[in-house]
C-alpha positions in Angstrom: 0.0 0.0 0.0 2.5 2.6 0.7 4.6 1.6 -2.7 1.3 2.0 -4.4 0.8 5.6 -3.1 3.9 6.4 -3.6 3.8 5.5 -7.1 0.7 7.6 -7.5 2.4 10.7 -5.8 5.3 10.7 -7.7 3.1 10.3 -10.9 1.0 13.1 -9.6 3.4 15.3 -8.8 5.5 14.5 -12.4 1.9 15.7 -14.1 1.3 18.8 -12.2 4.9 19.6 -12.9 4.5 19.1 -16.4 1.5 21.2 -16.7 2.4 24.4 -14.0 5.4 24.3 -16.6 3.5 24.6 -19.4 1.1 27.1 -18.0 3.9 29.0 -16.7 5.7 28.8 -19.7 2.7 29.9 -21.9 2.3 32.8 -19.7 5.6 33.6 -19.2 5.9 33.6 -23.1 2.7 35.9 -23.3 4.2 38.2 -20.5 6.9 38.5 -23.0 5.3 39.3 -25.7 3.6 42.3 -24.5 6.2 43.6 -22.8 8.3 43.2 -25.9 5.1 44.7 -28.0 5.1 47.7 -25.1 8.9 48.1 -25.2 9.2 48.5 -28.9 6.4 51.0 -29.0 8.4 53.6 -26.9 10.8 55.0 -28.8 14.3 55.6 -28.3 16.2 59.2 -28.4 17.9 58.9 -31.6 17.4 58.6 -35.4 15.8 56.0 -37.4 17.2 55.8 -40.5 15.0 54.3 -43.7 16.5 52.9 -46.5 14.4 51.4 -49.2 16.9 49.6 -51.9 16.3 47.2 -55.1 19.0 45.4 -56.7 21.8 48.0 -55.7 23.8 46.4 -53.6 27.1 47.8 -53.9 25.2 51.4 -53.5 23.8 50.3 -50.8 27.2 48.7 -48.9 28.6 51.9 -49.9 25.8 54.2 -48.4 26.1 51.8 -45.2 29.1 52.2 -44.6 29.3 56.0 -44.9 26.9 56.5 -42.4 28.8 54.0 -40.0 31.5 55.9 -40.5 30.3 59.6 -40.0 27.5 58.9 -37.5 28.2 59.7 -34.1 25.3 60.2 -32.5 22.0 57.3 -31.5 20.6 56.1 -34.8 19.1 52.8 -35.9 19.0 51.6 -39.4 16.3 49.7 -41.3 16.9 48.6 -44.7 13.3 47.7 -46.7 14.2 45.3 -49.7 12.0 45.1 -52.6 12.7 41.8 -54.1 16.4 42.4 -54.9 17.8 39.1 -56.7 21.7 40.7 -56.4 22.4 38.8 -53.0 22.0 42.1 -51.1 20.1 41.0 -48.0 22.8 37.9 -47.4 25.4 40.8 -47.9 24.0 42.7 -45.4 23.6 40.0 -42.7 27.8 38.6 -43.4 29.1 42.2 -43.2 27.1 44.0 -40.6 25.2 43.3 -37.2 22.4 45.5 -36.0 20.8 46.6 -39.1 17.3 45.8 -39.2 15.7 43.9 -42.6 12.8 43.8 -44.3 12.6 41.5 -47.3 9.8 42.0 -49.4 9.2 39.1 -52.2 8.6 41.6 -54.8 9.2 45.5 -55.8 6.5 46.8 -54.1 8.2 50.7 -55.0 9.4 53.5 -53.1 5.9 54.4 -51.4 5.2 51.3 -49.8 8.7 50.5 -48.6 9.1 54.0 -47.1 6.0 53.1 -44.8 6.8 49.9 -43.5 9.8 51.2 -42.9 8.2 54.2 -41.0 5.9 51.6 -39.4 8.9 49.9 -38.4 10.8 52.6 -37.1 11.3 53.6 -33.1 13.0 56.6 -32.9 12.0 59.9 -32.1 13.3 60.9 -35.4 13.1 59.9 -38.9 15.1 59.5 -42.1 14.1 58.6 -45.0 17.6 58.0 -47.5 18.8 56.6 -50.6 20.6 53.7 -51.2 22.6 55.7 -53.8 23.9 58.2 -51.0 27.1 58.8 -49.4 26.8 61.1 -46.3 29.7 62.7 -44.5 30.8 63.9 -41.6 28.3 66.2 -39.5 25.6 65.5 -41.8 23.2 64.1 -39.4 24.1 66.9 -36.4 23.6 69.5 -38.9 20.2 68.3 -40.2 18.8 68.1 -36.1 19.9 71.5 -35.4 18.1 72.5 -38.4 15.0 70.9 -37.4 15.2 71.2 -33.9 15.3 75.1 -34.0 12.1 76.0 -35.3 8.7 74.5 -34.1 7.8 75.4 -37.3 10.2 73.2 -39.4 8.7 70.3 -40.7 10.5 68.3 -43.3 14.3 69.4 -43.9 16.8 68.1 -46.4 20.1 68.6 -47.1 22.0 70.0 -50.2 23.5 68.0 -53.2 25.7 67.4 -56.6 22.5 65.3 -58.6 19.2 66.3 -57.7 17.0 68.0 -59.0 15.2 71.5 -57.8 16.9 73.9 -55.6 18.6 71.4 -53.2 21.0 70.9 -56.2 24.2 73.3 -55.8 27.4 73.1 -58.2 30.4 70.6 -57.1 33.8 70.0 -59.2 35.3 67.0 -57.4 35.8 64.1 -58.9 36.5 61.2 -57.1 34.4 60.1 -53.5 37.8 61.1 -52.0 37.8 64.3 -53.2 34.1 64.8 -52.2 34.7 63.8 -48.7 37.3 66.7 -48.4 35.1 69.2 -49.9 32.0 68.0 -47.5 34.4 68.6 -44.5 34.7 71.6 -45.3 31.1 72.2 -46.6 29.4 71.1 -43.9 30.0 73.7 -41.2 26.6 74.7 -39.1 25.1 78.1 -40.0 21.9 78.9 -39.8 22.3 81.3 -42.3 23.2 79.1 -45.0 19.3 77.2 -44.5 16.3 78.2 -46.7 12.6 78.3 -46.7 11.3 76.1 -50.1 7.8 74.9 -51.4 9.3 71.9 -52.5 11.9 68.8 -50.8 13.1 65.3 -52.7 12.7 62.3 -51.0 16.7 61.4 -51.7 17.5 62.6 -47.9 14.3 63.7 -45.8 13.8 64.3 -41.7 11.1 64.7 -39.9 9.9 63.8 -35.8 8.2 61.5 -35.2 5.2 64.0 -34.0 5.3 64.9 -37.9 4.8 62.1 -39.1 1.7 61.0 -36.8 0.1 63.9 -38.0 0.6 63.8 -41.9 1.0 59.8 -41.9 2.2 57.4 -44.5 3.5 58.0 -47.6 0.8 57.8 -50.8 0.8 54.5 -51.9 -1.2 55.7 -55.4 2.4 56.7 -56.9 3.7 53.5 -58.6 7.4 52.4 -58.2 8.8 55.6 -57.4 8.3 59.5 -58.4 6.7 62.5 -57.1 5.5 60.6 -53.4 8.0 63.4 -51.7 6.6 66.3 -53.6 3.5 64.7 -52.7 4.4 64.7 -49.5 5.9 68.0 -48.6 2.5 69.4 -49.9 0.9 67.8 -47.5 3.3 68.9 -44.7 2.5 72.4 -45.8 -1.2 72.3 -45.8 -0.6 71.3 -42.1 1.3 74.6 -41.6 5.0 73.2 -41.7 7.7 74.3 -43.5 9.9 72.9 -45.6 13.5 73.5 -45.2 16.8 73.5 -46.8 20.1 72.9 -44.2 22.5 74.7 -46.6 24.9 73.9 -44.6 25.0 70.0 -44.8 26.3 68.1 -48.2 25.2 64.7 -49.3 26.4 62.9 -52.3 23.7 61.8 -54.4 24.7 59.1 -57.5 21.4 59.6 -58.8 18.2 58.0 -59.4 19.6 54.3 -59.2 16.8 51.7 -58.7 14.3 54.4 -60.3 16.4 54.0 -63.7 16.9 50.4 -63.2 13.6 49.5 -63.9 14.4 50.1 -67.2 11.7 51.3 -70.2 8.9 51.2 -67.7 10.5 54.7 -66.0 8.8 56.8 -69.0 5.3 55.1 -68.5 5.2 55.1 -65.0 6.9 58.2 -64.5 3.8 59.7 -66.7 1.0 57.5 -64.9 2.6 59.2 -61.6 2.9 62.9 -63.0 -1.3 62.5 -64.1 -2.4 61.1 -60.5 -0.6 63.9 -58.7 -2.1 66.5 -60.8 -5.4 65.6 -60.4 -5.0 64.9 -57.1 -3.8 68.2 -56.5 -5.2 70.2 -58.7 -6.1 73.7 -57.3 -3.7 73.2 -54.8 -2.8 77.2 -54.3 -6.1 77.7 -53.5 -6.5 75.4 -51.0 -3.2 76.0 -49.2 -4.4 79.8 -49.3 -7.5 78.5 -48.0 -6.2 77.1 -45.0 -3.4 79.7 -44.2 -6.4 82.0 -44.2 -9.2 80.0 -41.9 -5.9 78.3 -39.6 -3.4 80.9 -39.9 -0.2 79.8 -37.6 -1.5 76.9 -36.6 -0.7 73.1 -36.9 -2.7 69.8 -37.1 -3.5 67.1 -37.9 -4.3 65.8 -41.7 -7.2 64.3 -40.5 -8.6 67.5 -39.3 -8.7 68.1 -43.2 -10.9 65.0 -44.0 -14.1 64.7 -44.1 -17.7 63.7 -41.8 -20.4 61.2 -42.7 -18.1 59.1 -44.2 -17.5 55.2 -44.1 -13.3 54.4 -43.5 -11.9 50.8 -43.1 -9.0 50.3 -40.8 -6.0 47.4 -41.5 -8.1 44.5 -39.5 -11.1 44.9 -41.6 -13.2 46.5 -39.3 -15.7 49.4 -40.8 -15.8 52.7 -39.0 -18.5 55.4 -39.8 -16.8 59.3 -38.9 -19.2 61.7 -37.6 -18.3 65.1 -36.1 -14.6 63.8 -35.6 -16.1 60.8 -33.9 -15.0 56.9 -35.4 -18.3 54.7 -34.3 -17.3 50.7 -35.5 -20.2 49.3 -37.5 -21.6 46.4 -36.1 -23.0 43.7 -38.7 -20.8 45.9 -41.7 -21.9 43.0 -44.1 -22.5 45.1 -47.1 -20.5 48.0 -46.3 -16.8 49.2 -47.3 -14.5 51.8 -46.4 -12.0 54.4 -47.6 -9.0 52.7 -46.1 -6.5 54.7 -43.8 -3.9 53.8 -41.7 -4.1 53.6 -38.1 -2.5 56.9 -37.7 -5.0 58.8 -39.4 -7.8 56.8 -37.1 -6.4 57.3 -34.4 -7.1 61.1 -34.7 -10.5 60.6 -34.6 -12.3 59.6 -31.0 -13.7 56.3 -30.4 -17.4 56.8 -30.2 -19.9 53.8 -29.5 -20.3 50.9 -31.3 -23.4 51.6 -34.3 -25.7 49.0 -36.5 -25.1 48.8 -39.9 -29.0 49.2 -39.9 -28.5 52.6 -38.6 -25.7 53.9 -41.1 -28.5 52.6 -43.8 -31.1 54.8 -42.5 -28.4 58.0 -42.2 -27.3 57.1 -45.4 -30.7 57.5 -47.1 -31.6 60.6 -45.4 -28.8 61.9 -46.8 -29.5 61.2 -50.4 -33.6 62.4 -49.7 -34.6 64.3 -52.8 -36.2 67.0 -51.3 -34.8 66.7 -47.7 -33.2 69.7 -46.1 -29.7 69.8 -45.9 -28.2 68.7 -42.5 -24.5 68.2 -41.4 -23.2 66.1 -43.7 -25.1 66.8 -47.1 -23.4 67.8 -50.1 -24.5 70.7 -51.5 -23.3 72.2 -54.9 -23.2 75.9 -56.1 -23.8 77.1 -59.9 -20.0 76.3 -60.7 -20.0 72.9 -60.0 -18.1 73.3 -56.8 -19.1 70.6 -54.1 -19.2 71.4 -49.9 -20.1 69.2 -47.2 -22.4 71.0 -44.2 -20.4 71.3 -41.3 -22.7 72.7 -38.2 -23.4 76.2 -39.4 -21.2 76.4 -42.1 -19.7 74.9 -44.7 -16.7 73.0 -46.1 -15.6 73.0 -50.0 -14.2 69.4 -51.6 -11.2 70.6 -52.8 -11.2 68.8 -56.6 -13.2 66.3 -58.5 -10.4 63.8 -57.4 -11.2 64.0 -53.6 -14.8 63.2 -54.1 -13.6 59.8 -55.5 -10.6 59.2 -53.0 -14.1 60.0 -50.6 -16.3 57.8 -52.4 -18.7 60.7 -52.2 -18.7 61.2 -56.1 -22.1 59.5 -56.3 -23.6 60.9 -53.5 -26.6 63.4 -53.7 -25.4 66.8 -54.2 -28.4 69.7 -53.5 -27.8 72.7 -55.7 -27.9 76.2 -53.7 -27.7 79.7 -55.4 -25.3 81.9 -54.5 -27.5 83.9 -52.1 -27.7 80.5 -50.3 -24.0 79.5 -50.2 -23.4 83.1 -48.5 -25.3 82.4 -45.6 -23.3 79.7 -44.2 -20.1 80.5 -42.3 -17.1 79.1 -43.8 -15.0 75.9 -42.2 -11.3 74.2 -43.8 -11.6 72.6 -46.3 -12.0 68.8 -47.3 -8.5 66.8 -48.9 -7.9 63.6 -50.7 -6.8 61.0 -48.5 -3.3 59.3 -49.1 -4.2 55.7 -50.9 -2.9 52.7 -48.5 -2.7 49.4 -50.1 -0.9 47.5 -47.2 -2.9 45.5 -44.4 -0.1 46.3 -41.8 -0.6 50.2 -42.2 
């Protein structure tokens, strides 16, 4: 008898070890995931530097390398790689430690890869560079202190020998060694040397971290690469930043690498790119005017600029209806879609109660009544053509033909009102296109 329960102790005791392990393990394993989930979501005091690349690695190992070597201050790196078949990610990994990688199966372009490196990215900073870069000494410094001394200051890039706009100043050396000793000399702070500009390339670009949560990801509607940072910086400015030029910093530019290595597709795609920005954009010195005049001095959010009674979709699927800068989720959404938007343009909106896709139905209708007065939300349209959304008292114009589509509002009712009408209503910012996002992680 005592054998026998002896047996069955130690067997009991061998199973309750077995499973307090496992539990503990399980939940030491989930303890560890959210504290690793909350530790990477506080970021760290330094710079993260972004480096989309395709199929340029010796650019790339070259570009690496310069900023190892003239970086002195906190930075992380994070290389996105679009499909490159050179043997640039194994490169990578045998000659350096501590570089983040992303390996994409295919070119998904410069868009995309900018944002999951963004997405990626912890610090309080951000770069966005070039694999066909070199930068030199102080470059990084030089570019903080530019951004750092205005509140103002949004985006800020430095000068260069192959680029196009006014970021491009003359150079005569003619070897990287040669360069090196004239960006030593080049690159000495003075805030005299920076400059004010409606317009920044992507080949070299800083911004916080605060910036980019309120202008978010880059468009994904540009294909492969061209005009997204123009597209950008116009965005920045309708928030009331400025874009600046750190005269006083020098980085070496080869020049439109990966871009031209795509071969005869550049001239198509390069023309697809050039008719999606101008449409989207098109009255676009109106509607910065517009704003400067109804915000002046002041900064915000993009989503601030987008508009109410509208259905959005977020990256897990889930359906939101936005009223009065309020995200309700749609229960029982069968049926419905959304504009989608990243989670940092949601996130600007606050979480309202939960509402029945029944309900959205009914709003829906009453705003497409014939005969119905207008409440917040209708479109109404004057004897131009132009299209505004009621906003309380007053009113708020569509900027273009292009963001009623981007909206899905193009074949919503639109009341017409006379002139006489349209002044009685006080007048509100105005309504942008929404940067396209393709990914399911944004």
């Amino acid at each position: 008898m005592p054998g026998v329960i002896s047996r069955h102790y130690r067997s009991g005791f061998r199973r309750g070890s077995r499973l307090g392990y496992a539990a503990g393990y399980a939940a030491s394993l989930e303890a560890g995931r959210i504290a690793g989930k909350e530790a990477f979501q506080i970021p760290f005091d330094g710079t993260s530097i972004i480096i989309p690349t395709y199929n340029q690695r010796e650019y790339l190992l070259k570009c690496i390398r310069s900023i190892r070597k003239n970086t002195r201050i906190p930075y992380e790196l994070i290389v996105i790689d679009n499909g490159s078949t050179d043997g640039t990610v194994e490169k990578l990994r045998a000659e350096f430690a501590g570089i983040r990688i992303r390996r994409n199966s295919e070119n998904l372009g410069f868009a995309p890869a900018v944002n999951q490196g963004l997405m990626m990215a912890r610090g309080t900073t951000l770069l966005l560079l070039n694999n066909d870069t070199v930068v030199t000494e102080q470059w990084l410094e030089n570019l903080l202190a530019c951004l750092r001394s205005n509140p103002d200051f949004g985006l800020v890039g430095p000068v260069s020998n192959r680029i196009s706009g006014e970021q491009r100043i003359k150079t005569s050396y003619r070897s990287i060694r040669e360069m090196i000793a004239f960006a030593r000399s080049f690159n000495r702070r003075s805030a005299e040397r920076w400059k004010r500009t409606d317009h920044l390339m992507g080949f070299c670009l800083l911004f916080t971290r605060d910036m980019f949560h309120k202008l978010g990801y880059f468009d994904e509607g540009f294909k492969i690469g061209n005009c997204e940072d123009i597209d950008y910086g116009m965005r920045a400015r309708l928030l009331g930043s400025e874009l600046v030029i750190a005269g006083d910093t020098f980085v070496h530019h080869y020049g439109s690498i990966s871009i031209r290595s795509i071969g005869k597709r550049f001239v198509s795609i390069n023309e697809e790119n050039k008719r999606f920005f101008s449409v989207k954009w098109e009255g676009y010195s109106k509607l910065k005017e517009e704003i400067s005049r109804l915000a002046p001095g002041n900064s915000f959010a993009a989503a601030r600029l987008y508009p109410s009674h509208v259905t959005v979709k977020g990256a897990d699927g889930s359906i939101y209806w936005i009223e009065n800068e309020i995200r309700h989720r749609i229960d029982q959404a069968d049926g419905f879609d959304g504009v989608r938007l990243s989670v940092v343009d949601l996130r600007y909106w606050r979480e309202g109660s939960m509402i029945s896709g029944t309900d959205i139905r009914n709003r829906l209708g009453l705003l497409n009544q014939p005969g119905a007065s207008p409440s917040i939300g209708t479109l109404l349209q004057t004897p131009d053509g132009q299209v505004y959304q009621v906003h309380n008292r007053g009113l708020r114009r569509l900027a273009n033909k292009k963001t009623l589509e981007l909206w899905r509002l193009n074949d919503r009712m639109q009341v017409p009102i006379s002139w006489v009408e349209k002044s009685e209503f006080e007048e509100f910012l105005p309504i942008v296109p929404p940067p396209t996002v393709y990914s399911s992680e944004l």
